[in-house]
DRENDO-1510 file (C-alpha; in Angstrom, 1 decimal, always signed):
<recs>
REC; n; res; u; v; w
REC; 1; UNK; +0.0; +0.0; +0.0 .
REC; 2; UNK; +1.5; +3.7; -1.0 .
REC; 3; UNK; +1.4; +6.2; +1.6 .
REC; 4; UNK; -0.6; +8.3; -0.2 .
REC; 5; UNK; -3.3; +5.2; +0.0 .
REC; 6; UNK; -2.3; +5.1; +3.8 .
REC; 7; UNK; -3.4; +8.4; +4.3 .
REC; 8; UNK; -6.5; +7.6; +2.5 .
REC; 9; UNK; -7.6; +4.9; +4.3 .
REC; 10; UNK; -7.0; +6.8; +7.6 .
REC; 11; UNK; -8.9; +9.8; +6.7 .
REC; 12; UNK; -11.8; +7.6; +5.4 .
REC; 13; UNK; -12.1; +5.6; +8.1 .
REC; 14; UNK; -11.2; +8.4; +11.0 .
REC; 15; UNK; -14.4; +10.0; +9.4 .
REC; 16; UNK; -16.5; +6.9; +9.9 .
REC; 17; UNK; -15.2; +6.5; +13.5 .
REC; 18; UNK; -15.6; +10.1; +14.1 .
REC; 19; UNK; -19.5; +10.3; +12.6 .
REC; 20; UNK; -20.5; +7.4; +14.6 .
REC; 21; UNK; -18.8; +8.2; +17.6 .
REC; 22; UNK; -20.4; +11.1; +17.7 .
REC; 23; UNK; -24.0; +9.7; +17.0 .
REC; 24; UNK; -23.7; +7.3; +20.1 .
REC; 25; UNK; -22.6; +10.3; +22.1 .
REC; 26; UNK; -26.0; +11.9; +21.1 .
REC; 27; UNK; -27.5; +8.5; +21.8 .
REC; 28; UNK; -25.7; +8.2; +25.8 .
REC; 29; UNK; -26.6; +11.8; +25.8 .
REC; 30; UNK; -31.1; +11.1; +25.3 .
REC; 31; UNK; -30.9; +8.2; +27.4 .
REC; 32; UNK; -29.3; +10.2; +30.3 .
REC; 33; UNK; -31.7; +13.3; +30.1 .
REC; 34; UNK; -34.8; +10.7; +29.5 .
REC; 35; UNK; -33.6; +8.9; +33.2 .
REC; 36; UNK; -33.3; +12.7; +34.7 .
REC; 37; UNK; -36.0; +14.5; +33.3 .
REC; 38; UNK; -38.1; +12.1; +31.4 .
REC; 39; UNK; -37.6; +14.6; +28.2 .
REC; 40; UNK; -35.4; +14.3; +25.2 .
REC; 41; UNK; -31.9; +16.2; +25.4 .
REC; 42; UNK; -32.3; +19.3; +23.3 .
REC; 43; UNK; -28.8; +18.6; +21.6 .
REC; 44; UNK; -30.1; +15.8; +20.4 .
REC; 45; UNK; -32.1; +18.3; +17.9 .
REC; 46; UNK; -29.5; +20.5; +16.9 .
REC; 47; UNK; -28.1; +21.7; +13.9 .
REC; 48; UNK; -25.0; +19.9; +14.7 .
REC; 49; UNK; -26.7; +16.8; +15.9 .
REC; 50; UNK; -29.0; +16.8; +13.0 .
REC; 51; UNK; -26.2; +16.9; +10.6 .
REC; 52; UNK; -24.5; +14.0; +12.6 .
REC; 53; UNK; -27.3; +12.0; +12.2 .
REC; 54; UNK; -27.8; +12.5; +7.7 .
REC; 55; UNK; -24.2; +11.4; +7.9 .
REC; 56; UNK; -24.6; +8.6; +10.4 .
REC; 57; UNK; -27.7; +7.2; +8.4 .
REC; 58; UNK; -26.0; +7.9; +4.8 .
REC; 59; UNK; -23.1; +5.4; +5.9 .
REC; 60; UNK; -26.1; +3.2; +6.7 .
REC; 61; UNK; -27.7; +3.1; +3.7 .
REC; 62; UNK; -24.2; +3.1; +1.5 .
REC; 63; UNK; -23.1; +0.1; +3.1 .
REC; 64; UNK; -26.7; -1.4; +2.7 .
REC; 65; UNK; -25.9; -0.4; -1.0 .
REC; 66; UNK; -22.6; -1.9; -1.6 .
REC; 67; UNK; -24.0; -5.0; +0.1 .
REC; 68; UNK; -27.1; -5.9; -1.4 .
REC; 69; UNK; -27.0; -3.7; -4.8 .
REC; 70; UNK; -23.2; -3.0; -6.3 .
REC; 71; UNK; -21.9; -6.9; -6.2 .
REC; 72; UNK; -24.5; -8.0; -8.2 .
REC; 73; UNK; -25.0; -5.1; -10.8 .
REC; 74; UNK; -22.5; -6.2; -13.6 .
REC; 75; UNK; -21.4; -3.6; -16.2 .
REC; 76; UNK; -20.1; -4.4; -19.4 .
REC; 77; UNK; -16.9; -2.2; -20.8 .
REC; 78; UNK; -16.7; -2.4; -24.8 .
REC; 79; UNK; -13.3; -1.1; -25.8 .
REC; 80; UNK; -12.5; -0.7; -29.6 .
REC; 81; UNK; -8.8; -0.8; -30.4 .
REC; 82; UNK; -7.6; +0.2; -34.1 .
REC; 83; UNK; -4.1; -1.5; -34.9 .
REC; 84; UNK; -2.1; -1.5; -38.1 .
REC; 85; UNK; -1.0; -5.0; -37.9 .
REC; 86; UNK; -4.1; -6.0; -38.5 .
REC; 87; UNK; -5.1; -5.4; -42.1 .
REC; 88; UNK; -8.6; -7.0; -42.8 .
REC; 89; UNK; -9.5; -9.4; -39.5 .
REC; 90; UNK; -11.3; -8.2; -36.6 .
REC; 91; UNK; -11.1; -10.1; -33.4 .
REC; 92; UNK; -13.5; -9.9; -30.2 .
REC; 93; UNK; -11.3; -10.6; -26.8 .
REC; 94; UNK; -13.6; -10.9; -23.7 .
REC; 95; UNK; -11.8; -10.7; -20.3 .
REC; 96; UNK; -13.1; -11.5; -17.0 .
REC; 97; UNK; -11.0; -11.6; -13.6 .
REC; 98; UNK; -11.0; -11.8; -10.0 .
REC; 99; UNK; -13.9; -14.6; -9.9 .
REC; 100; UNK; -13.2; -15.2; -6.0 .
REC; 101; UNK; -16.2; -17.8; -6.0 .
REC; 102; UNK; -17.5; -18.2; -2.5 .
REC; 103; UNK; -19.5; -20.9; -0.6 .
REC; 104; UNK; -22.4; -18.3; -1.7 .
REC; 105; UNK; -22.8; -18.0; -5.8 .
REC; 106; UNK; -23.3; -14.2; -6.6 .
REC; 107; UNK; -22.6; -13.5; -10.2 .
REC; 108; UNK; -21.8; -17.1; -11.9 .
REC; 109; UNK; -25.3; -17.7; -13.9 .
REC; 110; UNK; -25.1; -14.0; -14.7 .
REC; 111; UNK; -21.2; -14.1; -16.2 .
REC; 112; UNK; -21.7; -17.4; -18.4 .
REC; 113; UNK; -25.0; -15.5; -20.2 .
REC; 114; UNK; -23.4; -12.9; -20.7 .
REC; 115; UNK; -19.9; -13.9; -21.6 .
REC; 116; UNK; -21.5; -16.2; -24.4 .
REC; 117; UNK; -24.2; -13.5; -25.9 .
REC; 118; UNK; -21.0; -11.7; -26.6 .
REC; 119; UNK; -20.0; -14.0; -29.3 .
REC; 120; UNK; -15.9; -14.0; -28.5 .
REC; 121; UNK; -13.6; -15.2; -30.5 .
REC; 122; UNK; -11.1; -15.4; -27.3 .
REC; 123; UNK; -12.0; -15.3; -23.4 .
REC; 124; UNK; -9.2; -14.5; -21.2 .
REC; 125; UNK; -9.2; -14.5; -17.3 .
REC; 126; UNK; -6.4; -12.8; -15.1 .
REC; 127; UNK; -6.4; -14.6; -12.2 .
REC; 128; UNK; -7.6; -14.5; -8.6 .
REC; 129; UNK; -10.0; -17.8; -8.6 .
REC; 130; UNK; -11.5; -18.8; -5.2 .
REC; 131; UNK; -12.0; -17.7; -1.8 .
REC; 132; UNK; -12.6; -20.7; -0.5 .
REC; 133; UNK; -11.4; -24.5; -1.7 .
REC; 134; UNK; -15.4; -25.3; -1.4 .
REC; 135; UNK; -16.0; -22.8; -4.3 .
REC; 136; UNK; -13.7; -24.9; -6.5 .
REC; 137; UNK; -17.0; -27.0; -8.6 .
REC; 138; UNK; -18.4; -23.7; -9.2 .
REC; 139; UNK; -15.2; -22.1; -10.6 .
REC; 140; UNK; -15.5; -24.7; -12.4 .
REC; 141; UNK; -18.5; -25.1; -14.0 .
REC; 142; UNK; -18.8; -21.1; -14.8 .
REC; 143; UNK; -15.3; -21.4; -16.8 .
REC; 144; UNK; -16.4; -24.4; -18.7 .
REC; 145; UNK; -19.9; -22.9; -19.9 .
REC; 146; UNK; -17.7; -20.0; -21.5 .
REC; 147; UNK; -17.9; -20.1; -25.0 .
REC; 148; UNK; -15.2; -18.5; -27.8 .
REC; 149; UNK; -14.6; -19.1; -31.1 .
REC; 150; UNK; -10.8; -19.7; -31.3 .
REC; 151; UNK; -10.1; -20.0; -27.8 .
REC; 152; UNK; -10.1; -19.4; -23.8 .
REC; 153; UNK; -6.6; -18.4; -21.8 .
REC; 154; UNK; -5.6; -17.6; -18.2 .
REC; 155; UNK; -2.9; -16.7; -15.8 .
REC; 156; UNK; -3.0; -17.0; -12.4 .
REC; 157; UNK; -3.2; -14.7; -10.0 .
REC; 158; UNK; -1.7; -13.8; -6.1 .
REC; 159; UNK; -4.7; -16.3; -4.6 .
REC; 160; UNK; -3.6; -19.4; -7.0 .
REC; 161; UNK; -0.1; -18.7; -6.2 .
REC; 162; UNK; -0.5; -17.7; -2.3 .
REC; 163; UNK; -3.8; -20.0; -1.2 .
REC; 164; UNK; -4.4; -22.6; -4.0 .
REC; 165; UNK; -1.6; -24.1; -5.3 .
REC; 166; UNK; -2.3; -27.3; -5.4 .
REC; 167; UNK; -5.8; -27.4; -6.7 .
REC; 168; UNK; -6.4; -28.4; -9.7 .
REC; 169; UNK; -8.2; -25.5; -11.4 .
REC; 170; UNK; -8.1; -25.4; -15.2 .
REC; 171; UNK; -8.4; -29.5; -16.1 .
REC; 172; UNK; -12.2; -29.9; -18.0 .
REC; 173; UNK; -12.4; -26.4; -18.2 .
REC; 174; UNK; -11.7; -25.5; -21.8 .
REC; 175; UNK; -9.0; -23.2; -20.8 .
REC; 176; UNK; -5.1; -23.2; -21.4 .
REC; 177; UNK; -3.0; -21.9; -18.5 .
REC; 178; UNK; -0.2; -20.0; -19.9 .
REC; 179; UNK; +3.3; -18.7; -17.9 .
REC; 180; UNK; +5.5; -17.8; -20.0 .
REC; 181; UNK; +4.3; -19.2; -22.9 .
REC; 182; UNK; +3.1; -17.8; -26.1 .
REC; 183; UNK; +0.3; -18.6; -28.5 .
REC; 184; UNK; +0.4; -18.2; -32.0 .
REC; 185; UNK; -3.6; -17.5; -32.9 .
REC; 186; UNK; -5.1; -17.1; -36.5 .
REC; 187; UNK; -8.4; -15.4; -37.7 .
REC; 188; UNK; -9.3; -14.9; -41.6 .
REC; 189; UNK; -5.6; -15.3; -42.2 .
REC; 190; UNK; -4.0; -13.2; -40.4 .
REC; 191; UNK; -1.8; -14.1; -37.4 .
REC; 192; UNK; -1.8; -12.2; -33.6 .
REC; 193; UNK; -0.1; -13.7; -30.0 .
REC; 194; UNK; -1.7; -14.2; -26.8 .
REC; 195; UNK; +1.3; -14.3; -23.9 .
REC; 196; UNK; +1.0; -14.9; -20.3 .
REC; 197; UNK; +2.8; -14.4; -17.1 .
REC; 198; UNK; +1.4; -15.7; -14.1 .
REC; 199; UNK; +1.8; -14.0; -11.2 .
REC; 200; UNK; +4.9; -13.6; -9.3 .
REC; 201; UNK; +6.6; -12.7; -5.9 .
REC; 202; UNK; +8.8; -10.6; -6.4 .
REC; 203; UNK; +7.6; -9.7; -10.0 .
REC; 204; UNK; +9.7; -10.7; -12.8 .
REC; 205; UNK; +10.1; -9.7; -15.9 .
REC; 206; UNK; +8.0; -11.3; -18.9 .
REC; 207; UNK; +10.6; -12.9; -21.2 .
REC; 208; UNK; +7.8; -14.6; -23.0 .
REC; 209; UNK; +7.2; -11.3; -25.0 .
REC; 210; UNK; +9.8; -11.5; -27.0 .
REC; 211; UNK; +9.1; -14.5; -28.8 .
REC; 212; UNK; +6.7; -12.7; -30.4 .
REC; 213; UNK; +7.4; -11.4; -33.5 .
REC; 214; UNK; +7.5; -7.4; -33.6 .
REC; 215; UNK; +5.0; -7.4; -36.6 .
REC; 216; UNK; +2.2; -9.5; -34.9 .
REC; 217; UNK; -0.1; -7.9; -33.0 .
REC; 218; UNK; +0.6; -9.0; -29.1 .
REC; 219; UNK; -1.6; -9.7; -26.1 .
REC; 220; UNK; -0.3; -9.6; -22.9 .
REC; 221; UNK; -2.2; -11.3; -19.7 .
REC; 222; UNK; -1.2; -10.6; -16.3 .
REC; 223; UNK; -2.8; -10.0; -13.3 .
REC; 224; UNK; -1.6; -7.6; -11.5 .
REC; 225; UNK; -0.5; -4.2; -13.2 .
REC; 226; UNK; +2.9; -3.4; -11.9 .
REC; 227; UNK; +4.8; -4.5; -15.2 .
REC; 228; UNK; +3.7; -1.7; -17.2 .
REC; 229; UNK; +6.6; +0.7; -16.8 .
REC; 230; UNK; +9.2; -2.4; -17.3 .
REC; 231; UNK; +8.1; -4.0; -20.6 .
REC; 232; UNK; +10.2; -1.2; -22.5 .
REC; 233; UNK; +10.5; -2.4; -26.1 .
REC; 234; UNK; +8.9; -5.4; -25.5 .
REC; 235; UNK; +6.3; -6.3; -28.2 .
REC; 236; UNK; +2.7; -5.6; -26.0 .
REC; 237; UNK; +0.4; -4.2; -27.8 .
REC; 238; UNK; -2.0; -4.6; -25.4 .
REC; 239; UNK; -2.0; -5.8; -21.5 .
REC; 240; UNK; -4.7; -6.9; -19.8 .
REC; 241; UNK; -5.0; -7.4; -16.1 .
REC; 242; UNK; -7.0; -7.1; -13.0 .
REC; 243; UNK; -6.3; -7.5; -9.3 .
REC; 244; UNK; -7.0; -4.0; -8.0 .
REC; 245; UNK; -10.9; -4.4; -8.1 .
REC; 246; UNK; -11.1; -0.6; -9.2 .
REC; 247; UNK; -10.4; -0.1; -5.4 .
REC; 248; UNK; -13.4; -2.6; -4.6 .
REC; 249; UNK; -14.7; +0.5; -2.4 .
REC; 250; UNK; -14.0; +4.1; -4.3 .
REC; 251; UNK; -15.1; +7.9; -3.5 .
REC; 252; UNK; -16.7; +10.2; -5.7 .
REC; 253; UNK; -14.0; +12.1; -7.4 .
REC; 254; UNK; -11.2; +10.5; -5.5 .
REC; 255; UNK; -11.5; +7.0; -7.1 .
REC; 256; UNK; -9.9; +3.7; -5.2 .
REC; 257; UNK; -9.0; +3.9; -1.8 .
REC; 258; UNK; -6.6; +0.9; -1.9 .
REC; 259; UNK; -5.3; -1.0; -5.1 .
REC; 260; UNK; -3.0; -3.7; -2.9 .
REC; 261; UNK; -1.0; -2.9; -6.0 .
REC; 262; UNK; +3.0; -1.6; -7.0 .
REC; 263; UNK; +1.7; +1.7; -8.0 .
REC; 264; UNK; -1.0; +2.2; -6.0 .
REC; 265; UNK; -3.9; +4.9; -7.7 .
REC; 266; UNK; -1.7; +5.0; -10.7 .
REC; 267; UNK; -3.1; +2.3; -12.4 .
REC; 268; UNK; -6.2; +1.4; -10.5 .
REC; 269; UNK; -9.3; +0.9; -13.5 .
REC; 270; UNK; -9.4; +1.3; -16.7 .
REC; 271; UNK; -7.3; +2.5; -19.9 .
REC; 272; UNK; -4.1; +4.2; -19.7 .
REC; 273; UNK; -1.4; +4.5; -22.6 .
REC; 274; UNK; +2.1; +3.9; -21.4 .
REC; 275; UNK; +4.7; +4.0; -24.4 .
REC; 276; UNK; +3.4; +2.1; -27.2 .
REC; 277; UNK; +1.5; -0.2; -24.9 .
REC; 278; UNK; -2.3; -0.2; -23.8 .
REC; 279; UNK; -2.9; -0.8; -20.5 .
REC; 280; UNK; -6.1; -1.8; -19.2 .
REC; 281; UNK; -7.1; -2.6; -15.5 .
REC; 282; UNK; -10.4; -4.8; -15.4 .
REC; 283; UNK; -12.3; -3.7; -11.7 .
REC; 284; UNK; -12.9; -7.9; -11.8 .
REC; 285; UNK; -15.9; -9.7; -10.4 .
REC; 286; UNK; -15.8; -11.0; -7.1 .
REC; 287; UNK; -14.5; -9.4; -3.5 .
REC; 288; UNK; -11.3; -9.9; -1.3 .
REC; 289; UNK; -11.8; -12.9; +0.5 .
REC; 290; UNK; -10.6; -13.3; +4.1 .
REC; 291; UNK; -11.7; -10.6; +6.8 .
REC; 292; UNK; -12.6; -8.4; +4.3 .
REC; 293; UNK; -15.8; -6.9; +3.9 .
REC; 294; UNK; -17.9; -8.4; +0.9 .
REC; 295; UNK; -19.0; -5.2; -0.5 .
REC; 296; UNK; -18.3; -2.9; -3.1 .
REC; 297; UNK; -19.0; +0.6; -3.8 .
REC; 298; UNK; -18.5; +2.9; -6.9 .
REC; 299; UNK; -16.7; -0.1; -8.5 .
REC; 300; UNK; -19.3; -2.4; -10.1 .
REC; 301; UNK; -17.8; -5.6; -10.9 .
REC; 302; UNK; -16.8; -5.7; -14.7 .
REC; 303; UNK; -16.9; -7.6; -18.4 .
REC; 304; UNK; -14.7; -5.9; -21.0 .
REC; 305; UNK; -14.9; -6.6; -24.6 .
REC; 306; UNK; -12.0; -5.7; -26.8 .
REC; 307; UNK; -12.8; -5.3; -30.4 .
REC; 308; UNK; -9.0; -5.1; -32.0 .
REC; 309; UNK; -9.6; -4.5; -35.6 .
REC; 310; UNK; -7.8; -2.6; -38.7 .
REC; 311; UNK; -7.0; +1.3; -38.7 .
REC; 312; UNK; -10.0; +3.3; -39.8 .
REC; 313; UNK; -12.3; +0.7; -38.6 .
REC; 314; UNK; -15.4; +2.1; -36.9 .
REC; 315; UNK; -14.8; +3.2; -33.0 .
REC; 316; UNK; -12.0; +4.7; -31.0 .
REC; 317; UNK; -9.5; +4.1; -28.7 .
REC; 318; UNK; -12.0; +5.1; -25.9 .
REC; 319; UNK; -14.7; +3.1; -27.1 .
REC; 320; UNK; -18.0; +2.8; -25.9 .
REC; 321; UNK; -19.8; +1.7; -22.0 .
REC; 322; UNK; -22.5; -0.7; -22.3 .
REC; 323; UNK; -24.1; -1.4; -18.7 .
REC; 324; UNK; -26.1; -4.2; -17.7 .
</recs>
């Protein structure tokens, strides 16, 4: 965590404890005046207090939100990419990431209809599996049911290589676990890569890129961002990963609170452009297992859809938001 998320994450929860410290001060406060007087305390009706308690009973109702509501409302992300390696084929990429299945399905049914009414020619997920071992035949099942065209990669992520290491996760599931390997891929004759790199503590550097040829155009799957800045002339013409969870719980205009990542709000959702490589941080699905709240809040889990086609093909680098 960067200091400057640190300091973040004390001043947001500082707030909390100082809001609802306050409101049970209030609270001691009517409960002594009703034993000594049998009225209410006048304070209790203040400006001040009144204030203290909108605050107190909007935390109530945004945690009720990032509960019941956030985790389960899934948007879709269409990003359009034009390349000039690509010359007359256009081909659909779908990524999904940071699953964390729990004893408690959430979002599984949902993913599987809508990965497949996407039609991809490729699904990719970056990592982050389980929460719990129990969660494993659902994994599962929701990887297998995934449907693409030419076919489905993954890398793991800090859970695999920290909590589930020896589960078998992958086997029946259609999908090919790559670590510094390489895929050569074809669509309506023209050739593009798909390279992995699991992840790693410390990081290290992905060698795989450069058996890709400079001319191809080059996918990149890892799941945690903190390679961007040491790929150099690596060919990447795109990297895909996940892991922050858009900050799992972010403020209006201030974003994530915590990314858990190298550069902390640097890279935290979204596009960026770093070099000649695309960056793109996928908020992912699930929620931090462990201790960790299950909630989220101003980072709806996420679907994105890359359609990579030719120069002066219709769309942008921005692309367009589809929510669902």
């Amino acid at each position: 965590m960067t200091t400057q998320e640190k300091v973040g994450v004390l001043i947001f929860l500082g707030s909390i404890a100082l809001i609802y410290g306050l409101e049970f001060l209030l609270l001691v406060d009517v409960v002594r005046e009703r034993f000594k007087s049998k009225r209410l305390s006048r304070r209790f009706f203040s400006r001040s207090a009144i204030l203290v308690h909108f605050l107190a009973l909007v935390g109530v109702v945004c945690f009720l939100y990032g509960y019941f509501v956030e985790p389960y409302w899934l948007e879709v992300n269409t990003i359009s990419i034009q390349t000039e390696k690509l010359k007359a084929a256009s081909v659909r990429i779908v990524q999904i990431s940071d699953l964390h299945c729990d004893k408690k399905a959430r979002n599984e049914e949902r993913i599987v209809e809508i990965v497949n009414s996407l039609n991809p020619d490729i699904v990719v997920f970056t990592g982050d599996s389980l929460n719990t071992a129990e969660a494993l035949g659902r994994f599962k099942d929701t990887l297998s049911r995934l449907k693409a065209h030419i076919g489905k990669f993954a890398v793991d992520g800090n859970f695999e290589v920290d909590y589930w290491g020896g589960l078998d996760l992958y086997t029946g599931t259609g999908f090919e676990l790559l670590d510094e390997e390489a895929v050569r891929l074809e669509k309506d004759g023209e050739v593009f890569y798909i390279s992995g790199l699991s992840y790693h503590n410390p990081p290290q550097m992905p060698h795989v890129l450069k058996k890709v040829p400079d001319a191809a155009y080059s996918v990149f799957l890892h799941h945690v961002p903190c390679l961007i800045e040491d790929i150099g002339d690596l060919n990447a013409d795109l990297y895909i990963c996940g892991h922050t969870h858009g900050g799992q719980v972010a403020l209006p205009f201030y974003g994530a609170l915590t990314t858990l990542s190298r550069y902390g709000k640097k890279y935290e959702r979204g596009m960026y452009e770093v070099g000649k490589t695309k960056l793109y941080v996928n908020r992912g699905i699930g929620m931090e297992g462990g201790l960790a709240p299950r909630v989220r809040f101003c980072a709806r889990p996420e679907i994105t859809v890359f359609d990579i086609g030719p120069k002066g093909a219709e769309g942008g680098l921005d692309g367009q938001k589809t929510k669902e």
